[in-house]
N, C-alpha and C positions, 0 to 999 in steps of 0.2 A: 185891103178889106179890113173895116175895124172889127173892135171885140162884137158890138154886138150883133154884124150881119154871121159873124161864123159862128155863135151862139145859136142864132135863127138854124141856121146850116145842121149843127149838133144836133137841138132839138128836134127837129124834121126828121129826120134819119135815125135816131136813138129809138131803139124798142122803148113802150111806155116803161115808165121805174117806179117801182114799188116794194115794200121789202115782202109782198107777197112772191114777185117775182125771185128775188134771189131764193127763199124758203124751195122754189120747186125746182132749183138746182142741185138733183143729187151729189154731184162733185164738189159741191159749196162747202168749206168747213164751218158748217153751222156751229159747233161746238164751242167757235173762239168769241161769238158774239156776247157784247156781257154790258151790264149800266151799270152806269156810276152816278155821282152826285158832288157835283164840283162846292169848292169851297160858300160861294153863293148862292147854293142852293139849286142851280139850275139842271136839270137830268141831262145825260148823256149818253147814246150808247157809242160803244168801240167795239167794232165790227170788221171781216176781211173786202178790202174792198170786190164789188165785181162786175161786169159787163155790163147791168143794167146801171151803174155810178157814171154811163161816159156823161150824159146832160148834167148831171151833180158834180161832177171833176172840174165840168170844161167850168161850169158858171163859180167854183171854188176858184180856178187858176186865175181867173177873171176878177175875182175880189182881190186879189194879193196887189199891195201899192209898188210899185217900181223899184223902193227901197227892201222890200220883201225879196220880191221876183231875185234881186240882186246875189242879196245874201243866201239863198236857195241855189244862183246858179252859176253866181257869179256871170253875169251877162244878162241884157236887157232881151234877150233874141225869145221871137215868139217861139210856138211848138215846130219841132222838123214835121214833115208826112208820115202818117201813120204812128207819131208817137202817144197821142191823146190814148189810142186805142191797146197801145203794147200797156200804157198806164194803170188801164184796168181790164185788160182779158192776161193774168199772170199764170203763172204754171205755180199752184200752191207747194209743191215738192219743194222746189228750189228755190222760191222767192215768194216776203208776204209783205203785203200793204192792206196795213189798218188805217180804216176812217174813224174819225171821234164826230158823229152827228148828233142833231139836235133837231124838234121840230118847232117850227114857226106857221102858224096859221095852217095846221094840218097838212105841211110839205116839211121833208126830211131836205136838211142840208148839211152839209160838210163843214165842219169848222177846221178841222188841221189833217193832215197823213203824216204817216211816219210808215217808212219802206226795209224791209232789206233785201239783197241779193247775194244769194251764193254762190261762189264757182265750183267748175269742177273740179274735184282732186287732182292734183299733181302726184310725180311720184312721190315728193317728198312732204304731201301733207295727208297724216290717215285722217281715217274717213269712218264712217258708222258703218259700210256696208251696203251705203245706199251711193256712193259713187260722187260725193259732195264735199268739198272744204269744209272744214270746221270752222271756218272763220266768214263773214261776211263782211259786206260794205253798207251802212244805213245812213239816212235823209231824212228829215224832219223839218215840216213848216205846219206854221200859226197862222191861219187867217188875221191880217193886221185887227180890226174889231176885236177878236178875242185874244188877243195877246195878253201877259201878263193876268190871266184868269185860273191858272192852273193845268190849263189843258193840256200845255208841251209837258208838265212832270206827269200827268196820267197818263198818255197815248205814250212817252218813252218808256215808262215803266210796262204797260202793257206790251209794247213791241221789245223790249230786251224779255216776258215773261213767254212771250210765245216763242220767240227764238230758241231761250235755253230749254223749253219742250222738246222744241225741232230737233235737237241737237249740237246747236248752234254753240261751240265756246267763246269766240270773239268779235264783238261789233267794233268797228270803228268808220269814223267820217271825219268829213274836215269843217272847221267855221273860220270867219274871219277873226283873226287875231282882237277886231274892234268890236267884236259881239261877244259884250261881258254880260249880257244876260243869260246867253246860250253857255256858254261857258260857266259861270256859278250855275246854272241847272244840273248841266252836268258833271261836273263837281259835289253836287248834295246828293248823285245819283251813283254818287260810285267811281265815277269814268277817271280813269288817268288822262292828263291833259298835257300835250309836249308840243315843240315846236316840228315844224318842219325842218328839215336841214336843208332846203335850197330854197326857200323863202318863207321868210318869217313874218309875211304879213295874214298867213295862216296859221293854224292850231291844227292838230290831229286829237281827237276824244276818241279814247279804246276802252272799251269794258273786256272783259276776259274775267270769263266765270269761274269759281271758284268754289271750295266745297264750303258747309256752312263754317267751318270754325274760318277759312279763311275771307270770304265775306264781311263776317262779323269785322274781319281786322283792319278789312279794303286793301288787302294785302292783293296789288294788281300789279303785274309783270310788265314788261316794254315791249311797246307796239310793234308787230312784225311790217318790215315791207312788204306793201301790197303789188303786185304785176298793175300791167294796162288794165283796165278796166273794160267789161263787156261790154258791146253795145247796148244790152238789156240790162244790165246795172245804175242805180241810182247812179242820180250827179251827187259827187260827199258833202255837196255845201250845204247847210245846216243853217236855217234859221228859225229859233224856237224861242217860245217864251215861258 
């Protein structure tokens, strides 16, 4: 089946979407929704994603070139079942996924997500109180079109702002070693950048927050190993512009 019969498919089945829709979700954290205004003038909101985004997701994954899709997942492989949908119905406690849209001819569309997911505490990682690792795992893609516009340094800076909200002390993902744009972003962003130790044709990028005098100095500590990852946990690969 190609892309665009399961678009059809999507569409059909999708509640209508509208950002009147998400507004009369009580549980919606309306409060993180905010606009910007990129270097070229063009407006922007960044917003959490939510149920009513699956036709706006599926036709975003849909934009991504093959050399995108790659570096995001490292693999060509379309969606598993049921994952479009885990995409955007998230449990906002534990995991957020920011959309950065724009409107074109009076329809909102998706230009990039940036995600994170937190596990649960172990014994050996405290916790706020709320039963969560202080640490997550986050993902970041550019719609190819708007790559290199600014969007990856706005939507990562908004998803590290909302994280160190949540609680959140450390993000980390992974890119490919050969993605020096994703890596100088995140590099003017703060992030310590290191190798893998069992294959170095990846990078690992860790933020690990810090108070404001040490901020200022990007004085950033060494990445903890991370366990297997959840099934409901971003994929780490990282492609950003």
């Amino acid at each position: 089946m190609d892309a665009r019969s399961n678009d059809t498919i999507i569409a059909n089945r999708a509640a209508p979407v509208g950002w009147h829709t998400v507004r009369s979700d009580p549980l919606y954290p309306h409060h993180l929704a905010a606009d910007h205004r990129l270097p070229d003038g063009t407006s922007v909101r960044t917003r959490p994603i939510a149920p009513s985004d699956r036709r706006r997701h599926w036709r975003f994954l849909c934009s991504l070139s093959l050399q995108t899709r790659y570096q995001r997942l490292m693999s060509a492989r379309g969606l598993l079942p049921g994952e479009l949908r885990r995409m955007v119905e998230i449990d906002y406690r534990r995991e957020m996924a920011l959309v950065a849209t724009a409107e074109f001819d009076g329809e909102e569309r998706i230009l990039a997500v940036a995600r994170y997911v937190r596990d649960a505490a172990d014994g050996d990682a405290a916790d706020d109180g709320d039963g969560l690792a202080p640490a997550a795992e986050f993902a970041i893609v550019v719609t190819d079109a708007w790559q290199r516009r600014g969007i990856g340094k706005l939507i990562l800076e908004r998803l590290r702002q909302v994280a160190r909200d949540a609680g959140v002390r450390q993000l980390a993902g992974l890119t490919l070693a050969s993605n020096r744009q994703m890596i100088s972003l995140a590099r003017r962003l703060g992030f310590e950048i290191s190798h893998e130790h069992d294959d170095w044709t990846v990078k690992r990028v860790t933020w690990r927050m810090q108070d404001e005098a040490g901020e200022a100095a990007a004085a950033l500590g060494t990445p903890t190993e991370r366990g297997q990852e959840r099934r409901n946990a971003p994929s780490p690969w990282i492609s950003a512009q």
